[in-house]
KOLROLUM-341574 format. One record per atom (N, C-alpha, C): x, y, z. Coordinates in steps of 0.1 Angstrom, whole numbers, padded with zeros to 4 digits, always signed. Example, Ala and Ser with C-alpha at 12.3 -4.5 7.8 and 13.67 -1.06 7.14 Angstrom:
BEGIN
+0132-0057+0078 +0123-0045+0078 +0132-0033+0078 +0128-0022+0071 +0137-0011+0071 +0129+0000+0079 
This chain:
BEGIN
-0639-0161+0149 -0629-0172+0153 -0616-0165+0158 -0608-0167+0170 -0600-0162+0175 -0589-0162+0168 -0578-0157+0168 -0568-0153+0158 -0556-0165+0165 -0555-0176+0164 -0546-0188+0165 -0532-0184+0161 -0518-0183+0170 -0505-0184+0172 -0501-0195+0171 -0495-0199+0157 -0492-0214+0154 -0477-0217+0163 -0468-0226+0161 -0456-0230+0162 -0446-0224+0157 -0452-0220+0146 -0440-0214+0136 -0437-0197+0139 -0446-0194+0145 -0451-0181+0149 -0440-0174+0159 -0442-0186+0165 -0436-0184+0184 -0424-0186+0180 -0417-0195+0171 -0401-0193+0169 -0395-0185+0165 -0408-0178+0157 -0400-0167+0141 -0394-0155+0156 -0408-0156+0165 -0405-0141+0170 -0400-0143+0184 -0397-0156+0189 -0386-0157+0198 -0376-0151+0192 -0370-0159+0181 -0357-0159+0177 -0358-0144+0174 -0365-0132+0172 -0361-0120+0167 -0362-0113+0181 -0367-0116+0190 -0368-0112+0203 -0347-0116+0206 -0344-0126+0206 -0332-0132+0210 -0323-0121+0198 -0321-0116+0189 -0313-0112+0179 -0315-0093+0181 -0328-0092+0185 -0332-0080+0191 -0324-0079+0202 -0319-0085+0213 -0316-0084+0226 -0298-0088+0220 -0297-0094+0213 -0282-0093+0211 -0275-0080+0204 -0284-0074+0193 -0280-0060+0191 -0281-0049+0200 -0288-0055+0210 -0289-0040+0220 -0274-0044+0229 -0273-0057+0234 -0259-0061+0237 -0249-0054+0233 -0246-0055+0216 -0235-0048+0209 -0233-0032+0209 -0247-0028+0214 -0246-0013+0210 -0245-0006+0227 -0249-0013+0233 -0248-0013+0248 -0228-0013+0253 -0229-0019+0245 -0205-0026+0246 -0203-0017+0237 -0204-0006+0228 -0200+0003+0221 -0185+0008+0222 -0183+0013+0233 -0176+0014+0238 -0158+0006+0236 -0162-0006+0241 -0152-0016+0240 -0149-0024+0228 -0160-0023+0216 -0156-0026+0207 -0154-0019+0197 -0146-0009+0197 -0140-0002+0184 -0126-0010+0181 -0118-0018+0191 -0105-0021+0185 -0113-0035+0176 -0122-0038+0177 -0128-0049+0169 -0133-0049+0158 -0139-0037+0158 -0147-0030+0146 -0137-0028+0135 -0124-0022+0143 -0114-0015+0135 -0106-0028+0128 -0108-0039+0137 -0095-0046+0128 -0105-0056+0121 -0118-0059+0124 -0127-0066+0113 -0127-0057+0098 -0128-0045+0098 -0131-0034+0086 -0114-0038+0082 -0099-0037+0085 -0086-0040+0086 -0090-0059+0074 -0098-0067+0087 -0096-0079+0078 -0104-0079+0066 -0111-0075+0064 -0118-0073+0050 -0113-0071+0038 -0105-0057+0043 -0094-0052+0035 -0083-0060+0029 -0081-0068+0039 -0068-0074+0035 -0067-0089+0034 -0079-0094+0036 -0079-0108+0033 -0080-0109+0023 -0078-0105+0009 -0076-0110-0006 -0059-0111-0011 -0058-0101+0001 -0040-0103-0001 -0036-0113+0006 -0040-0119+0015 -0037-0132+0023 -0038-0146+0016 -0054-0141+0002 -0056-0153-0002 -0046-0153-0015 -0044-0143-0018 -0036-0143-0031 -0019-0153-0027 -0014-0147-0014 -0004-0148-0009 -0007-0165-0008 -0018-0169-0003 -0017-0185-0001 -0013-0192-0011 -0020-0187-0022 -0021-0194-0034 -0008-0191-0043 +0000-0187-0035 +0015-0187-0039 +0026-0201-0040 +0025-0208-0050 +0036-0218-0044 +0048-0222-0053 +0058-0230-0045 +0072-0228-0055 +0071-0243-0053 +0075-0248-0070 +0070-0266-0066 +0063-0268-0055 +0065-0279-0048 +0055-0284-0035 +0059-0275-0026 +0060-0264-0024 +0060-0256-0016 +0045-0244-0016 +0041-0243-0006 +0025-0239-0006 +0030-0229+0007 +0025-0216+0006 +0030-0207+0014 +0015-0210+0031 +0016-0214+0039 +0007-0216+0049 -0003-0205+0056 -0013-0206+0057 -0023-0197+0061 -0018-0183+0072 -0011-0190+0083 -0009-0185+0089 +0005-0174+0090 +0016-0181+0081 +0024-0173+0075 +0023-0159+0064 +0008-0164+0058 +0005-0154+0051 +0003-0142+0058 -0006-0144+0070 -0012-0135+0073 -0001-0127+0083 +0008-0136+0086 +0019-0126+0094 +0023-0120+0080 +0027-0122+0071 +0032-0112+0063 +0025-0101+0055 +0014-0105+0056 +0006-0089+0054 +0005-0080+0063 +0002-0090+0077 -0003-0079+0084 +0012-0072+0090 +0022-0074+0085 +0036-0068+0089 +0037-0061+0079 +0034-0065+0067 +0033-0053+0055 +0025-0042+0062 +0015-0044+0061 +0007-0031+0067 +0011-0025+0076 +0013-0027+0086 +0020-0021+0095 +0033-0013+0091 +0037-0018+0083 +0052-0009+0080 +0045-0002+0068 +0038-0001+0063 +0031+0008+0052 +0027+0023+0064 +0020+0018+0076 +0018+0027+0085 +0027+0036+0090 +0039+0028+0092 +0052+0033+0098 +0055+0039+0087 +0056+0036+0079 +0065+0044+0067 +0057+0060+0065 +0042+0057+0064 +0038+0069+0064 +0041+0079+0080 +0035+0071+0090 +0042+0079+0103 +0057+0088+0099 +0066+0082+0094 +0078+0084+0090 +0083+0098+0082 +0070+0095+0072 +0071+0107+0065 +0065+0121+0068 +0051+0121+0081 +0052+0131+0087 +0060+0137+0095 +0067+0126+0106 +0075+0130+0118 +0088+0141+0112 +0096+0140+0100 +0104+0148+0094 +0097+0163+0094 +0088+0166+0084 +0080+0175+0083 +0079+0183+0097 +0074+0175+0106 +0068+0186+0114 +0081+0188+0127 +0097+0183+0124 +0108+0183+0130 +0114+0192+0127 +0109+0195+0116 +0119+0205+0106 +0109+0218+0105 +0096+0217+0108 +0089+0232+0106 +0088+0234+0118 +0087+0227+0127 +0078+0230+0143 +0087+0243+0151 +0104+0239+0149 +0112+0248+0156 +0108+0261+0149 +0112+0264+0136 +0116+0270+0128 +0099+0282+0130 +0092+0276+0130 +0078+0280+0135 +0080+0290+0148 +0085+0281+0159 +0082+0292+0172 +0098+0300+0170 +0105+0298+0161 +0118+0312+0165 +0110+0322+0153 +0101+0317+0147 +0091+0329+0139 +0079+0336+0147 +0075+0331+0159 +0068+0334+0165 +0067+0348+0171 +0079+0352+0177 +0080+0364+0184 +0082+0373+0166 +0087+0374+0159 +0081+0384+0142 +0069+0383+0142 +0061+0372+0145 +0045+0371+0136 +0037+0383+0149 +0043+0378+0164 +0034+0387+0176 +0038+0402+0173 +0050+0405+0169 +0053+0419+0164 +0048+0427+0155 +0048+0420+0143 +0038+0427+0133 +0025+0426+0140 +0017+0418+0142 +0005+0422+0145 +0005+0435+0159 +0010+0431+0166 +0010+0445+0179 +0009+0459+0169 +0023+0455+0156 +0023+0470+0149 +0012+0472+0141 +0004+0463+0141 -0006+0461+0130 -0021+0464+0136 -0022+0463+0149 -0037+0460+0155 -0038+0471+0170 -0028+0468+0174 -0025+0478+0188 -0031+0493+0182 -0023+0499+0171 -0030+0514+0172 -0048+0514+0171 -0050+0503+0164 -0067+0502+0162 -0074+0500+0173 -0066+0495+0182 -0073+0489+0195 -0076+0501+0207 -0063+0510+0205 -0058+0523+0211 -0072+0528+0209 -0073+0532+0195 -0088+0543+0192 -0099+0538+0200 -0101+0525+0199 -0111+0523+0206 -0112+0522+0220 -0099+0530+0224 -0101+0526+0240 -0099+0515+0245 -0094+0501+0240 -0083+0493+0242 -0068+0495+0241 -0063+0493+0254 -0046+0498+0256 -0043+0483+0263 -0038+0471+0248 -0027+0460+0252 -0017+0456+0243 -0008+0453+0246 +0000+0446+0238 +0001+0433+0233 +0003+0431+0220 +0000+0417+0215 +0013+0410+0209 +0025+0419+0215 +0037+0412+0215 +0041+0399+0224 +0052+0394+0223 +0056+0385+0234 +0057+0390+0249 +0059+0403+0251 +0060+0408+0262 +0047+0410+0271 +0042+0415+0262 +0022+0417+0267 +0015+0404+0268 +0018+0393+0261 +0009+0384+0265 +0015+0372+0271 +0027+0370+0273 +0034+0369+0290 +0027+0373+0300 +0026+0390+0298 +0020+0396+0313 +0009+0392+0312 +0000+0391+0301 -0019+0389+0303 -0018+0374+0309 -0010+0363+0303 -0011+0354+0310 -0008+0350+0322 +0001+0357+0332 +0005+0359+0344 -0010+0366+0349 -0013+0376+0347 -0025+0382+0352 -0034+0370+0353 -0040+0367+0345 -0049+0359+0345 -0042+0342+0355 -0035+0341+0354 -0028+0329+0364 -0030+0332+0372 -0024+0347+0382 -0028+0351+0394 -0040+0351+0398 -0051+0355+0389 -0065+0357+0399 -0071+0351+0400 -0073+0336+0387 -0080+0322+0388 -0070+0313+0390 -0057+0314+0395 -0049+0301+0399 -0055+0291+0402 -0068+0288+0414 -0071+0279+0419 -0079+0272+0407 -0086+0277+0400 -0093+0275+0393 -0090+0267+0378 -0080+0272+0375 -0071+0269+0366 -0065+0252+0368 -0061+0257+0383 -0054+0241+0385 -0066+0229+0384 -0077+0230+0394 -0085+0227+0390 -0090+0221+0376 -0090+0228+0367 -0094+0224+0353 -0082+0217+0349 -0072+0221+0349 -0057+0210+0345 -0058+0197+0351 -0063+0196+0361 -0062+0182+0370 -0068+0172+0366 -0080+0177+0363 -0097+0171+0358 -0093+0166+0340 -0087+0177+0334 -0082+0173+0324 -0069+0165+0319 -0064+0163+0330 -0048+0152+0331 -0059+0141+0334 -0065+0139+0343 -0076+0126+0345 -0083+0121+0338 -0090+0134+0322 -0100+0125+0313 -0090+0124+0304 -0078+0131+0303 -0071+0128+0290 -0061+0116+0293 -0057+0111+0306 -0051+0098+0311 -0060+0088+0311 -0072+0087+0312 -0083+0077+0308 -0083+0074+0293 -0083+0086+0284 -0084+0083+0269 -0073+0078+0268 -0062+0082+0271 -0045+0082+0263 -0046+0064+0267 -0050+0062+0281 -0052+0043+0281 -0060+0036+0276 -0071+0044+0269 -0080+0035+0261 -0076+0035+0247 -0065+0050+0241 -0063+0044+0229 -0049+0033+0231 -0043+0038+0237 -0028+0023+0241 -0038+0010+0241 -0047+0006+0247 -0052-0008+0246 -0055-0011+0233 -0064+0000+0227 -0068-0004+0207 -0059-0002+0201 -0048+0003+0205 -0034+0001+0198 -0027-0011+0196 -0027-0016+0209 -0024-0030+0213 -0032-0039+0206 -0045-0039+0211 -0054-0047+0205 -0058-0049+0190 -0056-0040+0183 -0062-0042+0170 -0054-0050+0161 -0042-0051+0166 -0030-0064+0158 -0033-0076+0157 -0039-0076+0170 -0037-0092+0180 -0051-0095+0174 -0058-0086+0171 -0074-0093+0166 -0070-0096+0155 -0068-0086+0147 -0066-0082+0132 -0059-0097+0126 -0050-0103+0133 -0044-0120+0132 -0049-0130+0128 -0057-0126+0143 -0071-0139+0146 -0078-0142+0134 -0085-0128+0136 -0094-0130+0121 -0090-0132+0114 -0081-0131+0104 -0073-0133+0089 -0072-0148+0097 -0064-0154+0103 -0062-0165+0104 -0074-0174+0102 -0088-0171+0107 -0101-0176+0109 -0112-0170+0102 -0109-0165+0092 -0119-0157+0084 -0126-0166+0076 -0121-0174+0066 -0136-0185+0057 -0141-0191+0067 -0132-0201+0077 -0143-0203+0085 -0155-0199+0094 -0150-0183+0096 -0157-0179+0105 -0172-0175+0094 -0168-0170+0082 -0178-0163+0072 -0188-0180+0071 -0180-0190+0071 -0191-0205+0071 -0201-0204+0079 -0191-0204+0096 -0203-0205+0098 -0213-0195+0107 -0208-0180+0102 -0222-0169+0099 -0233-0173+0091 -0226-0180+0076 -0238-0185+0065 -0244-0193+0075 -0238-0204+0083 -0247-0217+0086 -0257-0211+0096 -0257-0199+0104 -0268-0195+0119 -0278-0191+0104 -0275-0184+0094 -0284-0179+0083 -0298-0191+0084 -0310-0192+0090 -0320-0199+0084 -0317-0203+0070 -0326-0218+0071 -0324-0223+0056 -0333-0217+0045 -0343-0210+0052 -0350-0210+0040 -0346-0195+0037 -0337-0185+0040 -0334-0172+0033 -0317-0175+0032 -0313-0182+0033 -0297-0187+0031 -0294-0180+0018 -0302-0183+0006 -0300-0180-0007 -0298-0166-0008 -0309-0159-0004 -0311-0150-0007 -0299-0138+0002 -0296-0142+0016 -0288-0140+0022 -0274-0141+0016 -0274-0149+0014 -0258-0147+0004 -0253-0143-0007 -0265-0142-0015 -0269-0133-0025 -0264-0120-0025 -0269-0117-0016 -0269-0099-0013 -0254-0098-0005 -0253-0107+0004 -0235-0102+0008 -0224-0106-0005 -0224-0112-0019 -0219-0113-0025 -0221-0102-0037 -0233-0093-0034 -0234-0081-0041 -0225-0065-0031 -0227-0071-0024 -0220-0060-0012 -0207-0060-0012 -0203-0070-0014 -0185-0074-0015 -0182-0071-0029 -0190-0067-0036 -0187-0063-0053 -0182-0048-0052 -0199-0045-0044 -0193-0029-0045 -0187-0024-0035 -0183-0032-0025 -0173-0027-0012 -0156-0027-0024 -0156-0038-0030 -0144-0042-0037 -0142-0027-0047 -0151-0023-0055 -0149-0009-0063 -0149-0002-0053 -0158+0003-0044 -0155+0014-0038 -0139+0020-0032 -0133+0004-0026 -0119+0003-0021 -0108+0003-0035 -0114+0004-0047 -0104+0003-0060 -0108+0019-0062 -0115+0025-0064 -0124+0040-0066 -0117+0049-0055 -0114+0045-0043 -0113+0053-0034 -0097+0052-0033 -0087+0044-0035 -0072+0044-0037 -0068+0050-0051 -0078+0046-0060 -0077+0062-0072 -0079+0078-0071 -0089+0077-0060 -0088+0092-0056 -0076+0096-0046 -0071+0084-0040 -0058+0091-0027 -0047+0094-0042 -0046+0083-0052 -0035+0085-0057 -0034+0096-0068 -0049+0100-0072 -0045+0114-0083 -0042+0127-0072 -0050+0124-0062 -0046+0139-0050 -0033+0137-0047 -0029+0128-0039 -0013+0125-0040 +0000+0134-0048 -0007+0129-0060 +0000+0136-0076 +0000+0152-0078 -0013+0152-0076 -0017+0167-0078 -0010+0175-0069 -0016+0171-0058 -0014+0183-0043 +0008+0185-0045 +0012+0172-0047 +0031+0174-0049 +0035+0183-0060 +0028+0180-0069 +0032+0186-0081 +0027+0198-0083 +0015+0205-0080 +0012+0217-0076 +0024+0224-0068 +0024+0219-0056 +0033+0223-0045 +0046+0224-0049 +0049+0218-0056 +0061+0218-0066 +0065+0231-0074 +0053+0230-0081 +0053+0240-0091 +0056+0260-0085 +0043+0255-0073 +0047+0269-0066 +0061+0274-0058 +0068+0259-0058 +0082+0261-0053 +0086+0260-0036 +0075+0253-0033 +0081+0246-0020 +0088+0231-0014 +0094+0238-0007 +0106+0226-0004 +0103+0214+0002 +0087+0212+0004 +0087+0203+0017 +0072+0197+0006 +0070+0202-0009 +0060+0198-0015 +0059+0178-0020 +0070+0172-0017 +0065+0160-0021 +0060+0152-0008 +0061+0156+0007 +0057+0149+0018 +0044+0156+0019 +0048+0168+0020 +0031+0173+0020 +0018+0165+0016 +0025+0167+0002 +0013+0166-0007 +0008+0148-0010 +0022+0142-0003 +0017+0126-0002 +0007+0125+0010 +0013+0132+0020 +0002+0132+0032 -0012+0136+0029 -0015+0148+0023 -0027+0151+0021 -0034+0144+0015 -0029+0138+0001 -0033+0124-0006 -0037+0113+0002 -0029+0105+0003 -0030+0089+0012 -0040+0094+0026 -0039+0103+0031 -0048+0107+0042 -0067+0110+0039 -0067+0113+0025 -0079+0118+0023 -0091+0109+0025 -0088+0098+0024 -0097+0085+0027 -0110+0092+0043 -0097+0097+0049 -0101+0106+0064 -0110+0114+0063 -0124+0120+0060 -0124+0133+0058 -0123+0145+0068 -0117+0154+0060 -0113+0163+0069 -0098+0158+0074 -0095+0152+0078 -0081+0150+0085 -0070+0153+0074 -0074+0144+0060 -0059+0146+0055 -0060+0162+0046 -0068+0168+0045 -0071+0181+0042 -0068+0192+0048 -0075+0186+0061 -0070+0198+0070 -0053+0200+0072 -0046+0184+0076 -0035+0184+0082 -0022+0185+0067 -0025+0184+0055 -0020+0186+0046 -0022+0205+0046 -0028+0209+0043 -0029+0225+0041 -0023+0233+0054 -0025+0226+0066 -0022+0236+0081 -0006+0234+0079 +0004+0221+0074 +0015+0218+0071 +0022+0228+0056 +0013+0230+0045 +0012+0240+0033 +0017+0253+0038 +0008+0257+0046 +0006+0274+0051 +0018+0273+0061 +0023+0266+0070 +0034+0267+0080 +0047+0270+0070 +0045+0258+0059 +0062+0261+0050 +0055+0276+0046 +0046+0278+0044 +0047+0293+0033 +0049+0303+0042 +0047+0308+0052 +0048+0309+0062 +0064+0311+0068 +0075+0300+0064 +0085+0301+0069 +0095+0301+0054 +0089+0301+0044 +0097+0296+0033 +0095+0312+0027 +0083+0319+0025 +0082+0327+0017 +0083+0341+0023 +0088+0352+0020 +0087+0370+0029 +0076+0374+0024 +0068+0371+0017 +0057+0377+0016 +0046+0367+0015 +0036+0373+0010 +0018+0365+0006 +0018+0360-0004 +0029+0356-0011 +0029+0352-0020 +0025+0334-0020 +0031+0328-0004 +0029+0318-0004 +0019+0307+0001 +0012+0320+0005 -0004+0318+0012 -0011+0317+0004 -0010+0327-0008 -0016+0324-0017 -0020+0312-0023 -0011+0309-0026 -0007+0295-0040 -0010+0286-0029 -0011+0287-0015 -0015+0275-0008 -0029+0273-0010 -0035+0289-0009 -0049+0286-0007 -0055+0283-0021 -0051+0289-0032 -0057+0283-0046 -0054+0271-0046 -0041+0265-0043 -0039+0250-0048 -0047+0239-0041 -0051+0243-0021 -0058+0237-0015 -0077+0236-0023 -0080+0249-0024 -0096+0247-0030 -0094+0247-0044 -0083+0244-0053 -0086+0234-0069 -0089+0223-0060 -0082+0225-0051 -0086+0203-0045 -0094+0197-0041 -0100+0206-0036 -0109+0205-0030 -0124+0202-0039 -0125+0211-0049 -0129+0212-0060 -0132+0201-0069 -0117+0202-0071 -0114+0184-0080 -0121+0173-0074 -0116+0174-0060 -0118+0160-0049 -0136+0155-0051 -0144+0168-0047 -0155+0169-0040 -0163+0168-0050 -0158+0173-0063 -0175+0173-0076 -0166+0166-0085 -0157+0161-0086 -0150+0155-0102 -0145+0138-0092 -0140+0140-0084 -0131+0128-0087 -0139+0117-0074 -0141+0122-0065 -0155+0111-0055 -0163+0113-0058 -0170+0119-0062 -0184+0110-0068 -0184+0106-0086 -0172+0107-0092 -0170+0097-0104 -0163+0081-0101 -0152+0082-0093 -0146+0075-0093 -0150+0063-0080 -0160+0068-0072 -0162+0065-0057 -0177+0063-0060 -0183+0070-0063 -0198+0068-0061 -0201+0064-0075 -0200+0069-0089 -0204+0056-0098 -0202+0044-0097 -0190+0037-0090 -0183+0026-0091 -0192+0017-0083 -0196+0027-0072 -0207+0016-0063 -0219+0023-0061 -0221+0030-0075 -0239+0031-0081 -0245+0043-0079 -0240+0052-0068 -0242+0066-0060 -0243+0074-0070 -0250+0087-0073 -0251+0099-0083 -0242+0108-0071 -0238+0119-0076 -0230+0126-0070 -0239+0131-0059 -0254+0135-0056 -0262+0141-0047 -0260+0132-0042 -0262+0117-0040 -0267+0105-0031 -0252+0103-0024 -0245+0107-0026 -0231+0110-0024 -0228+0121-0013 -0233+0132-0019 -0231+0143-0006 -0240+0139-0002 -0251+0136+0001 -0267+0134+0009 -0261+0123+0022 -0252+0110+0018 -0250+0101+0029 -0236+0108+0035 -0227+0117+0032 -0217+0121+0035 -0223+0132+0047 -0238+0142+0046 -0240+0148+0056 -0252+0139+0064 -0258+0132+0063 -0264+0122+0070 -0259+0114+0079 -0252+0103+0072 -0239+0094+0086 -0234+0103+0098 -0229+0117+0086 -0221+0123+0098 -0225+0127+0111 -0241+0132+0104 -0249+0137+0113 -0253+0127+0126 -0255+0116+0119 -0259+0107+0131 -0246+0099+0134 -0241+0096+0129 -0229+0087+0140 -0214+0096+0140 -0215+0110+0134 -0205+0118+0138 -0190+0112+0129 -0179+0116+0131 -0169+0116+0126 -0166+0099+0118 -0167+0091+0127 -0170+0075+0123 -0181+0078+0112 -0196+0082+0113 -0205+0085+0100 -0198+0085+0091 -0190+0098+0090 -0186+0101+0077 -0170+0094+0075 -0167+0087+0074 -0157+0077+0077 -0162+0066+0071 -0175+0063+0071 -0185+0047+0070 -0194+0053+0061 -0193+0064+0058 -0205+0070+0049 -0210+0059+0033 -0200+0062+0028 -0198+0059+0012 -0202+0044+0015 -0194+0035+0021 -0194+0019+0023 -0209+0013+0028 -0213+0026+0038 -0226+0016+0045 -0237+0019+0032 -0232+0031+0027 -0245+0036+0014 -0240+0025+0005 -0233+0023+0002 -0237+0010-0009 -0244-0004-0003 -0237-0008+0007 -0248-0019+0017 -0260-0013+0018 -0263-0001+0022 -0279+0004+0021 -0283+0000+0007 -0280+0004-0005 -0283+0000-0018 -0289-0010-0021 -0277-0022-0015 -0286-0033-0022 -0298-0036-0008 -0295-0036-0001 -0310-0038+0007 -0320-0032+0001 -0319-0020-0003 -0332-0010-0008 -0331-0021-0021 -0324-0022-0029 -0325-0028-0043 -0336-0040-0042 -0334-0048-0033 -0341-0058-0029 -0350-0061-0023 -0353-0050-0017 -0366-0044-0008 -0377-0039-0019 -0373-0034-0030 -0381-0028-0037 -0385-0040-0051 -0373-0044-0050 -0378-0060-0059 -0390-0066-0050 -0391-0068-0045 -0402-0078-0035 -0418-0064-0033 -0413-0052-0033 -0426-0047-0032 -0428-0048-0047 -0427-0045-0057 -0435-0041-0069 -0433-0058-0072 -0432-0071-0067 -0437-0080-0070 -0449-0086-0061 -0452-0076-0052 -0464-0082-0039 -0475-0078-0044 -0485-0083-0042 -0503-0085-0041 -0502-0071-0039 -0497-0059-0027 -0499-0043-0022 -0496-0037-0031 -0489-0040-0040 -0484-0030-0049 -0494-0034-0066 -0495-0048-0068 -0505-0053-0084 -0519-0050-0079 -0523-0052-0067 -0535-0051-0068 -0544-0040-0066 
């Protein structure tokens, strides 16, 4: 008997043909939607402070949807500014101070590396004076070449510098929208949900918003003990510039790699210009890897990954995985999408060990 394609057949797999063709759409526009991606992950975050804010009222006075949401999202923003604020001092006050150190730091090393270089039959200088001249040399004999590469690179880096000014621009103006239009828009995502997995569909995004909710309580526990630590360390070893530092490196760690890196490279400049000896490199670098330490096997995967179910392996395991495949964003979305992975698996594996393939 021939194998008969009912009605119900043809719609199931239209419609996944049609939903197939719209994700290749999204991934296809990759590109143009990061200011969207950025300020939906923005509304998420911040629509509980919107709703909290609504449900604010003084006698008959009811604070209005749209008012709320200008005042968060103006909070935030000056939350951003404030931190902007507190690097731009830092690196105003080391940056000079840095290059009138520069011609000492090229000196000692020339006294330091030149006679080794000598033995070997290398004869340059690695003062200010010598590598003036190497870079003149080298200007004269690939000038054309040189310019060349500067030109090409004024062109890809004026292309980027206008594509981040637009997601600059843009991610406010969305970030609005949405808050302004968020239950309704979350309605009616539920309502395209088919009726007959609605349940179960909403089920699992009300498990996801559990542990998105810990993860985001887990993960502002770890900015605020690093925060603490990294100043008060930095304190302790006696530098002057230890409570911005070490707030930067904190509040930034959410980043990985960014607020680590740019916390310690900011560490080593003051020790560097604060201390006459190694004494200050030192205490940078122990104080950087306790934190690292702390950060990496004590405080995200207790505070971050039990909270939203992860063992400390399943933890580093999605941290080099994401990264690997979607790169810097990966690991950025690591922790968050592994708990959305979770409950999918949780529920995927509910339904196999209750199917006919698996009892019988």
């Amino acid at each position: 008997m021939p194998f008969a394609i009912t009605a119900e057949q043809k719609q199931t797999a239209f419609w996944i043909a049609v939903w197939l063709a719209f994700l290749l759409l999204l991934v296809s526009l990759g590109p143009i939607l990061t200011p969207f991606l950025a300020a939906a992950i923005l509304a998420y975050v911040l629509n509980p402070g919107v709703d909290r804010l609504q449900r604010l009222h003084y006698k008959r006075f009811y604070v209005p949807r749209p008012l709320a949401v200008l005042v968060v999202v103006v909070l935030f923003f000056l939350a951003i500014t404030a931190l902007v604020l507190i690097v731009v001092p830092v690196l105003q006050k080391e940056i000079p101070l840095l290059q009138a150190q520069i011609p000492q730091f090229l000196n000692k090393a020339n006294d330091f590396l030149a006679p080794k270089l000598r033995d070997l039959g290398i004869r340059v200088r690695l003062d200010g004076t010598g590598i003036k001249r190497m870079l003149g040399q080298q200007m004269a004999t690939s000038g054309d070449e040189i310019w060349s590469t500067v030109l090409a690179s004024a062109r890809i880096g004026g292309t980027a510098v206008l594509g981040w000014l637009a997601t600059v621009v843009l991610i406010p103006v969305v970030l609005f929208y949405l808050l302004l239009d968020w239950h309704p828009m979350l309605a009616r995502i539920a309502g395209a949900v088919p009726r007959r997995w609605v349940g179960r569909t909403v089920g699992m995004a009300q498990e996801v918003d559990t542990l998105l909710a810990q993860y985001l309580r887990g993960q502002l526990l770890v900015m605020l003990v690093l925060a603490t630590y990294y100043s008060v360390a930095l304190a302790i070893a006696g530098f002057e510039v230890a409570l911005p530092v070490g707030i930067i490196t904190g509040l930034l760690v959410f980043i990985p790699y960014l607020g680590f890196g740019l916390g310690l490279m900011l560490a080593l400049i003051a020790a560097l210009l604060q201390f006459a000896d190694w004494s200050g490199v030192i205490a940078v670098a122990v104080i950087y890897g306790c934190g690292q330490v702390i950060e990496g096997f004590f405080l995200t995967p207790r505070l971050v990954g039990e909270r939203i179910g992860l063992n400390p392996l399943a933890v580093i395991f999605a941290l080099l995985a994401f990264g690997q495949l979607f790169g810097f964003v990966g690991v950025l979305l690591a922790l968050p999408a592994s708990a959305v992975l979770m409950v999918a698996f949780k529920h995927l594996r509910r339904h196999y060990l209750s199917s006919s393939f698996y009892n019988t």
